[in-house]
Gaussian input, Z-matrix of N, CA and C with variables (Angstrom, degrees):
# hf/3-21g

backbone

0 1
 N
 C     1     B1
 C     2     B2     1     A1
 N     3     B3     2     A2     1     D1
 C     4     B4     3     A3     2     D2
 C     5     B5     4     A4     3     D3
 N     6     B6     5     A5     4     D4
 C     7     B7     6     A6     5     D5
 C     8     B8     7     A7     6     D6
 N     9     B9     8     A8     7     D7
 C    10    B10     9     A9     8     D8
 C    11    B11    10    A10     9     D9
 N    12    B12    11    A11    10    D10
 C    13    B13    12    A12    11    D11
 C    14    B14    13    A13    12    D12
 N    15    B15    14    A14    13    D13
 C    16    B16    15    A15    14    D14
 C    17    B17    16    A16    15    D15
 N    18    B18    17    A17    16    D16
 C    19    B19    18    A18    17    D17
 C    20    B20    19    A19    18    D18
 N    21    B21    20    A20    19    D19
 C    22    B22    21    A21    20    D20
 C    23    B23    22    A22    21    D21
 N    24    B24    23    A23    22    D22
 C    25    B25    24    A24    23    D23
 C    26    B26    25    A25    24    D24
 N    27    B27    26    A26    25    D25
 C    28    B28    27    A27    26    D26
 C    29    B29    28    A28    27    D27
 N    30    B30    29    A29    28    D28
 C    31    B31    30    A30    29    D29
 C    32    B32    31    A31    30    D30
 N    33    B33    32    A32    31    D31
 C    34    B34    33    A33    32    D32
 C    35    B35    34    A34    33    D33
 N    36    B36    35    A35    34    D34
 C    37    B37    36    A36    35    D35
 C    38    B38    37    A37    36    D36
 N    39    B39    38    A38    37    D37
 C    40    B40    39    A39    38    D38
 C    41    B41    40    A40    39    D39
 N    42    B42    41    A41    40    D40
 C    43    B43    42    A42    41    D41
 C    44    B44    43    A43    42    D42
 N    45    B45    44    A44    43    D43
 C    46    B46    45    A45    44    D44
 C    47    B47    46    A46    45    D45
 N    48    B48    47    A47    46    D46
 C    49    B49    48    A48    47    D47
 C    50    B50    49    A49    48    D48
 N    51    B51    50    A50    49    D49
 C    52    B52    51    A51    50    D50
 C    53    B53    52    A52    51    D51
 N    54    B54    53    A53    52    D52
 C    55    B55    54    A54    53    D53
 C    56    B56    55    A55    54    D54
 N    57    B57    56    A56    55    D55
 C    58    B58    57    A57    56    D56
 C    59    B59    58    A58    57    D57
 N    60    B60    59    A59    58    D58
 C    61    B61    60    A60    59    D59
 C    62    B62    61    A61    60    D60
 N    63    B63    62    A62    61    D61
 C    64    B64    63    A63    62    D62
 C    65    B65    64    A64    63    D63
 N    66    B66    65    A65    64    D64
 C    67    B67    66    A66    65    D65
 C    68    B68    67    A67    66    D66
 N    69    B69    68    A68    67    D67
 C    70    B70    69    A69    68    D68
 C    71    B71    70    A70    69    D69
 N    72    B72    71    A71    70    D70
 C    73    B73    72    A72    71    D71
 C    74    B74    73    A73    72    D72
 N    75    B75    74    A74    73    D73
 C    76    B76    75    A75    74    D74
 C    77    B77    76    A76    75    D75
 N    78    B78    77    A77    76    D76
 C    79    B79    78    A78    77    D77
 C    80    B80    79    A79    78    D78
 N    81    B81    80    A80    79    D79
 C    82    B82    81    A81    80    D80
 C    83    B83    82    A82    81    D81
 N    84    B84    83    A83    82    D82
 C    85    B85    84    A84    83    D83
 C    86    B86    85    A85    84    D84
 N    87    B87    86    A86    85    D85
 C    88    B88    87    A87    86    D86
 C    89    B89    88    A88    87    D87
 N    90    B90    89    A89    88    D88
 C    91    B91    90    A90    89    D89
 C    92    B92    91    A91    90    D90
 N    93    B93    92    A92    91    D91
 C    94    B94    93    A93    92    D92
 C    95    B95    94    A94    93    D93
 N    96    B96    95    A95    94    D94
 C    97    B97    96    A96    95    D95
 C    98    B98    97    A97    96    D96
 N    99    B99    98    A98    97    D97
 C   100   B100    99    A99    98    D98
 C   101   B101   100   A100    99    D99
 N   102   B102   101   A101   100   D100
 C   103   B103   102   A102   101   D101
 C   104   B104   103   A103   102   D102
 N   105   B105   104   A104   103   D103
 C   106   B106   105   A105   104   D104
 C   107   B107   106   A106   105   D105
 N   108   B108   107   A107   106   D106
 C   109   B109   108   A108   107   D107
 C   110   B110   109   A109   108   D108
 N   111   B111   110   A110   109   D109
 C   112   B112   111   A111   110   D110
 C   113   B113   112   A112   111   D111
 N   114   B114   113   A113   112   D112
 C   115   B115   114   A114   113   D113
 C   116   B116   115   A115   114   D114
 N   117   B117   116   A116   115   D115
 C   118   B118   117   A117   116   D116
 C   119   B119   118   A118   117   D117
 N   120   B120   119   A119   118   D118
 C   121   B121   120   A120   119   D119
 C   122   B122   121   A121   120   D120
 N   123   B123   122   A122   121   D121
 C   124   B124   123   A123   122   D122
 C   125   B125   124   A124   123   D123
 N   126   B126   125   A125   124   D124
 C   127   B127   126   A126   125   D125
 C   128   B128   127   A127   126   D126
 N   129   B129   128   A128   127   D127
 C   130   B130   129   A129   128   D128
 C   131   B131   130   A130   129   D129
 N   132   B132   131   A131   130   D130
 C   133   B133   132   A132   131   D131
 C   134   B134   133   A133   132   D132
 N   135   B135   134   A134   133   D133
 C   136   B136   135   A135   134   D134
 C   137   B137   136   A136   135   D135
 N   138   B138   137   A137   136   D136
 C   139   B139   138   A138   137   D137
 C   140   B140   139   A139   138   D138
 N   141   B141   140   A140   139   D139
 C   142   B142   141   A141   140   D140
 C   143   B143   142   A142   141   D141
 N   144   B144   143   A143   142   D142
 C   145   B145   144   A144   143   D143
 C   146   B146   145   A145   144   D144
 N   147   B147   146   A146   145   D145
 C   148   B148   147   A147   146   D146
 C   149   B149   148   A148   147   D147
 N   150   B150   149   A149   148   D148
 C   151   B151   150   A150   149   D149
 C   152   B152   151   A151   150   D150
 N   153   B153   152   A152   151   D151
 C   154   B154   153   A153   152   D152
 C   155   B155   154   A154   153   D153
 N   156   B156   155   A155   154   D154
 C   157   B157   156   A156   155   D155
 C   158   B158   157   A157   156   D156
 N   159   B159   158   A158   157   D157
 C   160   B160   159   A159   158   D158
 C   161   B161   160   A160   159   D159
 N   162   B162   161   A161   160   D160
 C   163   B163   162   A162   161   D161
 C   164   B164   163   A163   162   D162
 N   165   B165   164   A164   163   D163
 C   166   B166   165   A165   164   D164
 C   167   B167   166   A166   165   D165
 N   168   B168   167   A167   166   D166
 C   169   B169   168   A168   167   D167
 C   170   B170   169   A169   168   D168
 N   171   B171   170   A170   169   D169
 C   172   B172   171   A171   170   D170
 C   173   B173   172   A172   171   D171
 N   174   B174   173   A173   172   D172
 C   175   B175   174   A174   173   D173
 C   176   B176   175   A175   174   D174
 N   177   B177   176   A176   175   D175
 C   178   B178   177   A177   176   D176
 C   179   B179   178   A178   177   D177
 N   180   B180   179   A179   178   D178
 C   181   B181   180   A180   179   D179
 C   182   B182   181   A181   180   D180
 N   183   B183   182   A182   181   D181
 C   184   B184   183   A183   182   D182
 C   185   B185   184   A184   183   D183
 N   186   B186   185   A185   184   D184
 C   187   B187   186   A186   185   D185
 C   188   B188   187   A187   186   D186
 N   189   B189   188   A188   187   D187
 C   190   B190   189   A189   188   D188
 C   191   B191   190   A190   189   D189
 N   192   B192   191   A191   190   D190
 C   193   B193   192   A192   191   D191
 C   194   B194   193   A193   192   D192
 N   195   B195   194   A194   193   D193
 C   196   B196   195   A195   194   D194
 C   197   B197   196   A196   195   D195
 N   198   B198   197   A197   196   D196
 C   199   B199   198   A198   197   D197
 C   200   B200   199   A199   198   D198
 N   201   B201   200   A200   199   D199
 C   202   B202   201   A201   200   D200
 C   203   B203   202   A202   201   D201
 N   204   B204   203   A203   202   D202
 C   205   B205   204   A204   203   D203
 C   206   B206   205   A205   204   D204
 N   207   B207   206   A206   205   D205
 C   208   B208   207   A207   206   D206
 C   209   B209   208   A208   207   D207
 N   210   B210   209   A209   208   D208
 C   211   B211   210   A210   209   D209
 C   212   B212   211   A211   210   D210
 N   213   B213   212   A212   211   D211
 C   214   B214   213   A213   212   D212
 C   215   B215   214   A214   213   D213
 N   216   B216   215   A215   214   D214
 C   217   B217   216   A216   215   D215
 C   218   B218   217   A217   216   D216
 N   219   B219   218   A218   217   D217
 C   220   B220   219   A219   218   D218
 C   221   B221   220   A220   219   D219
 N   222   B222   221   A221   220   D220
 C   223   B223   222   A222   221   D221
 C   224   B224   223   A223   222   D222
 N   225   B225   224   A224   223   D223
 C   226   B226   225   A225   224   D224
 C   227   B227   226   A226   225   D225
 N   228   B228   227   A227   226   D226
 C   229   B229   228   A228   227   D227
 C   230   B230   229   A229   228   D228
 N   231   B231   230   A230   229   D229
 C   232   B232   231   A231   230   D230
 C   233   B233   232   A232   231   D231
 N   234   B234   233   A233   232   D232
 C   235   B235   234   A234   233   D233
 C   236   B236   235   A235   234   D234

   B1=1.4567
   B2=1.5267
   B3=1.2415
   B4=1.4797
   B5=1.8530
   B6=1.0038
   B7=1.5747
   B8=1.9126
   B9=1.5315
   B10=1.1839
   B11=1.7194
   B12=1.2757
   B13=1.7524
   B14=1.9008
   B15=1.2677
   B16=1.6862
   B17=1.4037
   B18=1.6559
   B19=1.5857
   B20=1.4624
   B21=1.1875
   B22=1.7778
   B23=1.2395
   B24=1.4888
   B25=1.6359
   B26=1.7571
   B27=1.3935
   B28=1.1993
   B29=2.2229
   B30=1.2059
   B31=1.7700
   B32=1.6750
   B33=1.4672
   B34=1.5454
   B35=1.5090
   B36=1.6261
   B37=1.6011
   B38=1.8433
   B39=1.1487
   B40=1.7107
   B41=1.4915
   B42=1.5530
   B43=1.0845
   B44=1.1219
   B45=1.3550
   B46=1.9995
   B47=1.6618
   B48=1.5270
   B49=1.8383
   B50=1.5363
   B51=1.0068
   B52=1.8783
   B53=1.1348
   B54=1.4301
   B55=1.7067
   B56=2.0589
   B57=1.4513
   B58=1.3652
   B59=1.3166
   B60=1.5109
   B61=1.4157
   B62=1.9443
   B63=1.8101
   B64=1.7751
   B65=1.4460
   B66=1.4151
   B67=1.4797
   B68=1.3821
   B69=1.3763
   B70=1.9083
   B71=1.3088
   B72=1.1655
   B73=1.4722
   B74=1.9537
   B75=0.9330
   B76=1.2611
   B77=1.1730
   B78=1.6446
   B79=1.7744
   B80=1.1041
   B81=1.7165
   B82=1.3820
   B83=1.5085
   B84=1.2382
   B85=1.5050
   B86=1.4786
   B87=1.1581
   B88=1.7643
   B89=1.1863
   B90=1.3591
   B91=1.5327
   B92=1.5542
   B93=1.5298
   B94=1.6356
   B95=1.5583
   B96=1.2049
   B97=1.6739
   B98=1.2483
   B99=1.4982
   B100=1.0437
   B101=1.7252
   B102=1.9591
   B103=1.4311
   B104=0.8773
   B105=1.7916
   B106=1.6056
   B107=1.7276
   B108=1.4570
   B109=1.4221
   B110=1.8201
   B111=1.6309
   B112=1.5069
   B113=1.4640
   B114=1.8053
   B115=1.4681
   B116=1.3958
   B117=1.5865
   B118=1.0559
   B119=1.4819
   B120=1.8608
   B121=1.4737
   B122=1.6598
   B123=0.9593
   B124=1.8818
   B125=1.5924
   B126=1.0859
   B127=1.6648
   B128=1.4703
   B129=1.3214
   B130=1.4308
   B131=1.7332
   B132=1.0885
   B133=1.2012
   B134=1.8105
   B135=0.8964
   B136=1.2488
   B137=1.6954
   B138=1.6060
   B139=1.1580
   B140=2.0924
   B141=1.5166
   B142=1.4706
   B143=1.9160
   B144=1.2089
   B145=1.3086
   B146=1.8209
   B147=1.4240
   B148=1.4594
   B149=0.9729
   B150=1.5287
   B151=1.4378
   B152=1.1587
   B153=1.6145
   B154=1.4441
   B155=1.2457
   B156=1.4762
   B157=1.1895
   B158=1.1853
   B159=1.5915
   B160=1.4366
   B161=1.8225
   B162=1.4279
   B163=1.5317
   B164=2.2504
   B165=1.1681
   B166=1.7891
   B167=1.9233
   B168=1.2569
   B169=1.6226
   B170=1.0649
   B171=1.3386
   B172=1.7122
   B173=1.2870
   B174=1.5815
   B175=1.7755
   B176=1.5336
   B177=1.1655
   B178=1.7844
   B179=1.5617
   B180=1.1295
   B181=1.3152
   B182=1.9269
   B183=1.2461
   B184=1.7766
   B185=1.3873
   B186=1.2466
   B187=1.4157
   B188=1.4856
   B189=1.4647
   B190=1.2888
   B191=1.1763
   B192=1.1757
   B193=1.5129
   B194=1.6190
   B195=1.4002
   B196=0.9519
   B197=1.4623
   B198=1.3777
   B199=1.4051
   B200=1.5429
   B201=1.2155
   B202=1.7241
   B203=1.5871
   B204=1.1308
   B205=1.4234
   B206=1.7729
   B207=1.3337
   B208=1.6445
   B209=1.5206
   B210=1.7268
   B211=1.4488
   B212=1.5843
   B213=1.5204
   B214=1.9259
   B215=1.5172
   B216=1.4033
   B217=1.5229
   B218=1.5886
   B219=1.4955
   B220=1.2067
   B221=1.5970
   B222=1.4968
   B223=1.8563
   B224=1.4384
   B225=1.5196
   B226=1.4026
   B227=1.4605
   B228=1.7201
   B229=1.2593
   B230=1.8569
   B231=0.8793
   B232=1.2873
   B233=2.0191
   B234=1.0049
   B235=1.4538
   B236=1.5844
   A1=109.64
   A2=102.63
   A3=114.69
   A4=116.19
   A5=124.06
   A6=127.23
   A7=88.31
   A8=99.80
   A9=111.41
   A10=108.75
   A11=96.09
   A12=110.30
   A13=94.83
   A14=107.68
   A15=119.52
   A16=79.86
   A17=134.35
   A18=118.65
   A19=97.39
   A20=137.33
   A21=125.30
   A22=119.63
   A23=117.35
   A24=111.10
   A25=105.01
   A26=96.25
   A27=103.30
   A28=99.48
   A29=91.53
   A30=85.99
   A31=103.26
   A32=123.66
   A33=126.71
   A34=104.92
   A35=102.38
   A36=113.59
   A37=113.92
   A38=100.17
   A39=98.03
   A40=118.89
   A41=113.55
   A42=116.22
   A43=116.01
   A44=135.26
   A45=132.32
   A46=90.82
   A47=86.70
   A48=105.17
   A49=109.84
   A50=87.02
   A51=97.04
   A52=109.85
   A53=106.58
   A54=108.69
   A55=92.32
   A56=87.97
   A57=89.35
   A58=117.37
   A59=121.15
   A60=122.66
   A61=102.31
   A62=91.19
   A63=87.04
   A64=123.35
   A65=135.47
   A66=134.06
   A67=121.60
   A68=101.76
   A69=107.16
   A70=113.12
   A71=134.61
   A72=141.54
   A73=93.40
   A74=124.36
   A75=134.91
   A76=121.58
   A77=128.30
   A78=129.32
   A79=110.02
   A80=115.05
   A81=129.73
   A82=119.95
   A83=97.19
   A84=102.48
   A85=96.50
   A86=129.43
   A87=117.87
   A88=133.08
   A89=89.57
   A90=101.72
   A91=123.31
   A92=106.50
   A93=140.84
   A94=91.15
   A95=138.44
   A96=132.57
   A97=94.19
   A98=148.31
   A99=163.43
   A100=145.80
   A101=75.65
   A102=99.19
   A103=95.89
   A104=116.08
   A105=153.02
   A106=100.99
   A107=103.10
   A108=107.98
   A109=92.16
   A110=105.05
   A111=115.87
   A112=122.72
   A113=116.36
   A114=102.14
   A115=107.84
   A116=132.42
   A117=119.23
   A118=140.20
   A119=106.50
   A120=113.15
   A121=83.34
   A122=151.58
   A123=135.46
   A124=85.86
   A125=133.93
   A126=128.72
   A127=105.97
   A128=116.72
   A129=118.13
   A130=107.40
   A131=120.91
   A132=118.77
   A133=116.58
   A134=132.66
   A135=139.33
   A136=131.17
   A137=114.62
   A138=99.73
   A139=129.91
   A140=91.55
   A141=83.95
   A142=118.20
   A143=105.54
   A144=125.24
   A145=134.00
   A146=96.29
   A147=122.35
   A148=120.12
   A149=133.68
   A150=130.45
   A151=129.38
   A152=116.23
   A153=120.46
   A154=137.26
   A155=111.78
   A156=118.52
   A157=114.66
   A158=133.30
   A159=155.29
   A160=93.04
   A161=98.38
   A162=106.70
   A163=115.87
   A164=85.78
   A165=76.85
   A166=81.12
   A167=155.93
   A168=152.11
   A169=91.93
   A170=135.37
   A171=129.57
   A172=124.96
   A173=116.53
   A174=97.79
   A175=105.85
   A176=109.64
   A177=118.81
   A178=110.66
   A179=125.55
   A180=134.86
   A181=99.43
   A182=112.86
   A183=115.97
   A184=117.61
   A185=143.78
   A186=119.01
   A187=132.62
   A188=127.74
   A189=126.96
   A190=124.16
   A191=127.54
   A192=131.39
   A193=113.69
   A194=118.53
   A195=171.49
   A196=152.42
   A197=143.29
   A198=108.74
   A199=120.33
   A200=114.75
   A201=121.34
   A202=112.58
   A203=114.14
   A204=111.68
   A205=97.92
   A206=99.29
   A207=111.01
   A208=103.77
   A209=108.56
   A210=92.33
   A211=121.16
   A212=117.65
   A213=99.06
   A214=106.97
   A215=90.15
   A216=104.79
   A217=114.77
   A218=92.18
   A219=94.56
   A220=116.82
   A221=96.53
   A222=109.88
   A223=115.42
   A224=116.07
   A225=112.44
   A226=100.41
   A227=126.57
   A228=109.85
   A229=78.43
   A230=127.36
   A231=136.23
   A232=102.59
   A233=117.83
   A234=129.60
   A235=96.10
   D1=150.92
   D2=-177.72
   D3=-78.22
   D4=99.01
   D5=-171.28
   D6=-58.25
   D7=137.30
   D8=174.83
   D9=-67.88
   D10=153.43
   D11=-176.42
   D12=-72.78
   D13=173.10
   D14=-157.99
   D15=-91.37
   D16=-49.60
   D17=-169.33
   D18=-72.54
   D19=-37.05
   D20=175.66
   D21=-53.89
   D22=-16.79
   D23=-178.57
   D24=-104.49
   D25=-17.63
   D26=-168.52
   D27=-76.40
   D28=-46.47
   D29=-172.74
   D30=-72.53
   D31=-16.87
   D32=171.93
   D33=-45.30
   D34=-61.10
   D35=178.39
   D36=-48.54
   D37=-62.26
   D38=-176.00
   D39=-68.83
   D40=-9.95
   D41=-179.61
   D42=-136.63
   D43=67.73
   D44=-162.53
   D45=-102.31
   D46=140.63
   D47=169.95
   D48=-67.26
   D49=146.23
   D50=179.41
   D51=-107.30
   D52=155.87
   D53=-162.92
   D54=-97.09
   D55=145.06
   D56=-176.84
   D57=-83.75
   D58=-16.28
   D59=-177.89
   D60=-154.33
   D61=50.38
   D62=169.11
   D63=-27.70
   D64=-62.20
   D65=150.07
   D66=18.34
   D67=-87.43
   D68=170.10
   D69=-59.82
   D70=-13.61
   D71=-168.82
   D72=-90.19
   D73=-62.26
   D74=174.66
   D75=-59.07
   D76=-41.02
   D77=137.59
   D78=-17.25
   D79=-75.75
   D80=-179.65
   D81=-22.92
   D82=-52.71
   D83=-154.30
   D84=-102.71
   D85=-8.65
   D86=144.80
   D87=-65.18
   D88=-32.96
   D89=174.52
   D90=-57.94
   D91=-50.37
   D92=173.37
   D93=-56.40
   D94=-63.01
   D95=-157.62
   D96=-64.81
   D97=-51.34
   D98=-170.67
   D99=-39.29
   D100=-28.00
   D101=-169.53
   D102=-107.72
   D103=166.23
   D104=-142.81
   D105=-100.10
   D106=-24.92
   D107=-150.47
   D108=-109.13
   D109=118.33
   D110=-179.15
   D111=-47.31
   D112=-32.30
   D113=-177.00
   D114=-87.79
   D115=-0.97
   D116=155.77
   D117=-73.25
   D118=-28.16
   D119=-179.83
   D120=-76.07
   D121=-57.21
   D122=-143.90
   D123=-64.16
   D124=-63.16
   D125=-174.73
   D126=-39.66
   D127=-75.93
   D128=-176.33
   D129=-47.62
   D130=-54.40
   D131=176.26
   D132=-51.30
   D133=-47.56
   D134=145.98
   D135=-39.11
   D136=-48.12
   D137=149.97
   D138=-70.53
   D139=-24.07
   D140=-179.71
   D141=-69.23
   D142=-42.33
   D143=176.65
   D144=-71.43
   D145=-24.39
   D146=-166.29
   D147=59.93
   D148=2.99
   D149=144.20
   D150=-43.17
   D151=132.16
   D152=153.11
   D153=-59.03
   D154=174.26
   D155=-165.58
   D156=-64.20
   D157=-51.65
   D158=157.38
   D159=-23.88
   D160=-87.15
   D161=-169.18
   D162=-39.29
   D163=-28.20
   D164=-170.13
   D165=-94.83
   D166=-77.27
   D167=-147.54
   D168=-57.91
   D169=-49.88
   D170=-161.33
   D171=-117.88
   D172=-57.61
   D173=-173.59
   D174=-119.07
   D175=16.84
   D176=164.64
   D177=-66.07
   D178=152.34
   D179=-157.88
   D180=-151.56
   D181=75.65
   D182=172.86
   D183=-63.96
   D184=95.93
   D185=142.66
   D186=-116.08
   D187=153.68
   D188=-159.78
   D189=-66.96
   D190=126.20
   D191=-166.20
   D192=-78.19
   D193=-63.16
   D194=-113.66
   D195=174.66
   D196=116.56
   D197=-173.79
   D198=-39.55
   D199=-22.25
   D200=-161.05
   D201=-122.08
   D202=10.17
   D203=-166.68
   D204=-154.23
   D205=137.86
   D206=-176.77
   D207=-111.09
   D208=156.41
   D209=159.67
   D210=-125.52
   D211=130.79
   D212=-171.67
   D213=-119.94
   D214=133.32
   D215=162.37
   D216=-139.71
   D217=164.66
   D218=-173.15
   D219=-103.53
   D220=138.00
   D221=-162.67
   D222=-72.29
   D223=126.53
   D224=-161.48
   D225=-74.70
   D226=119.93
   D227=-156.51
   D228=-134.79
   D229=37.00
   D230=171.89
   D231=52.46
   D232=44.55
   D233=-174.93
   D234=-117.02

């Protein structure tokens, strides 16, 4: 994949699309934390967190903050 140019990330920032009905988006992703079945919590977890896929299966590092608050880093895995 083509790494975005520095002005393409840069006008993303000053200018991000807005969700037209965050709401269902946030259903979603309760729904996704919720379930039994692993490829659904890494999705939900990913939309809740904004981590990728890489970062939460492999060098993401979860621990519990809080009932309400997580903490992520990434695991020094010599990568």
């Amino acid at each position: 994949m083509a790494a975005a140019s520095e002005r393409e990330v840069q006008e993303r920032r000053e200018h991000p699309l807005p969700l037209a009905r965050p709401w269902e988006l946030i259903g979603k992703v309760e729904h996704l934390l919720q379930s039994n079945v692993w490829p659904q919590l890494v999705v939900g977890i990913g939309l809740a967190t904004g981590r990728g896929l890489v970062e939460i299966l492999h060098t993401g590092h979860f621990t519990k903050k809080s009932a309400y608050s997580l903490l992520v880093a990434r695991a020094n895995d010599g990568l």
